[in-house]
C-alpha positions in Angstrom: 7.2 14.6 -6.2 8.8 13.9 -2.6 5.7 15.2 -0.7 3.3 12.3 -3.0 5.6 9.9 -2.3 6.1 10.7 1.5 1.9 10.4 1.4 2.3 6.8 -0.1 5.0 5.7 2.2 2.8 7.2 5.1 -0.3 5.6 4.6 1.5 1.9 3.1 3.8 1.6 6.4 0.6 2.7 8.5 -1.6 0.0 7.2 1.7 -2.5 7.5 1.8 -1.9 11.3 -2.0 -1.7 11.8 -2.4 -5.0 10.6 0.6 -6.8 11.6 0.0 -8.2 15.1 3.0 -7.7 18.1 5.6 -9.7 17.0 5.2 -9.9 13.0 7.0 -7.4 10.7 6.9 -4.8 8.2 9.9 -3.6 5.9 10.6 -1.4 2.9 12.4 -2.1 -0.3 13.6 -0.1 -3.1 14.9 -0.7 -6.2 15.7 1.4 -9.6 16.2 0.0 -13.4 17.0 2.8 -16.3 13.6 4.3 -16.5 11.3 2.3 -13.0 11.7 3.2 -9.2 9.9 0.6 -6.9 8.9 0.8 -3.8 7.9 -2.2 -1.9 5.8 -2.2 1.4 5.2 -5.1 2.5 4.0 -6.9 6.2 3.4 -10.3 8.2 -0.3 -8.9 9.0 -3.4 -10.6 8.4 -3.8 -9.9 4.6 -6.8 -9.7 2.6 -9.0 -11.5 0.2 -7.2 -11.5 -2.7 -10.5 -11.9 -4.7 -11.2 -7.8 -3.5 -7.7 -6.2 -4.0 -9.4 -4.0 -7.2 -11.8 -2.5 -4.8 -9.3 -1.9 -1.7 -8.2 1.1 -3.8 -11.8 2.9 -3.8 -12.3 5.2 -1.4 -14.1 4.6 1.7 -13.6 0.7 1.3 -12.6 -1.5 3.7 -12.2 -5.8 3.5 -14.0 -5.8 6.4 -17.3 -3.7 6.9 -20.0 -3.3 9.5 -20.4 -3.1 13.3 -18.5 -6.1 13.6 -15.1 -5.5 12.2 -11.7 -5.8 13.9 -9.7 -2.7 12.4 -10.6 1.2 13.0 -10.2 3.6 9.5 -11.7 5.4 7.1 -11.2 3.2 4.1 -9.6 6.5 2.6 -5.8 5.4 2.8 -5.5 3.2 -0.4 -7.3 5.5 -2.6 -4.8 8.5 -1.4 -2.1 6.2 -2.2 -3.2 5.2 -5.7 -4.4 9.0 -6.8 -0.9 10.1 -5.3 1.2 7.5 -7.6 -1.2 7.7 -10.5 -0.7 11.4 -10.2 3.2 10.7 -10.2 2.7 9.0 -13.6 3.2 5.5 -12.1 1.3 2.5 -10.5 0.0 0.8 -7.6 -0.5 -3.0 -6.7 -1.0 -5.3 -4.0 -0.1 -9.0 -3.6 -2.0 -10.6 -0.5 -3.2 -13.7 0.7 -6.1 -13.5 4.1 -4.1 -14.9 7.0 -0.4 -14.3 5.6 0.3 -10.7 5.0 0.4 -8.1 2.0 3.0 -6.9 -0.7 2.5 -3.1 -1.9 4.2 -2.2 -4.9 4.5 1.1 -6.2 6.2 1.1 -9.6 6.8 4.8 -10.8 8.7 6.7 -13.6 12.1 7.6 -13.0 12.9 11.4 -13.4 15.9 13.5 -12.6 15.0 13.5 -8.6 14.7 10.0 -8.3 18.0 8.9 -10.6 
């Protein structure tokens, strides 16, 4: 579905750049085996908690919360992303360590438009 994964790439690389600070980076990878495509987002940012990744998927939720956090959003990004890949047949997951950036990886099925 090339408009679900143009969703996910939007929101991933949006996130990447919002939390990467001037001067760090974010890049995309791909990669295809007989039956997986992946799709790698990942960014020198600030990273997460790796102790709430299962929660950063839940709409409306943010690793930071309240009056005093540093990033603008909705919390709504993550949870479009994992409906959108879970609606593709496939999967959503996030390596991360606070302080060192984040790894998205979207793992779906292959079909005859992605082969």
């Amino acid at each position: 579905d090339a408009e679900g994964l143009r969703v996910v790439l939007r929101n991933l690389l949006s996130s990447a750049i919002k939390y990467t600070e001037h001067g760090g980076t974010a890049w995309v990878r791909t990669r295809a085996d007989d039956e997986w495509a992946l799709l790698k987002v990942e960014d020198t940012g600030i990273g997460m908690d790796p102790e709430q990744t299962d929660e950063l998927f839940e709409a409306f939720t943010q690793e930071s919360e309240g009056l005093a956090r540093e990033n603008e959003g909705t919390g709504l990004g993550l949870a479009v992303c994992r409906r959108a890949v879970e609606e593709m047949g496939g999967s959503i997951a996030v390596d991360t360590q606070k302080g060192e950036g984040s790894c998205f990886t979207v793992r779906l099925p292959k079909t005859d438009e992605t082969s």
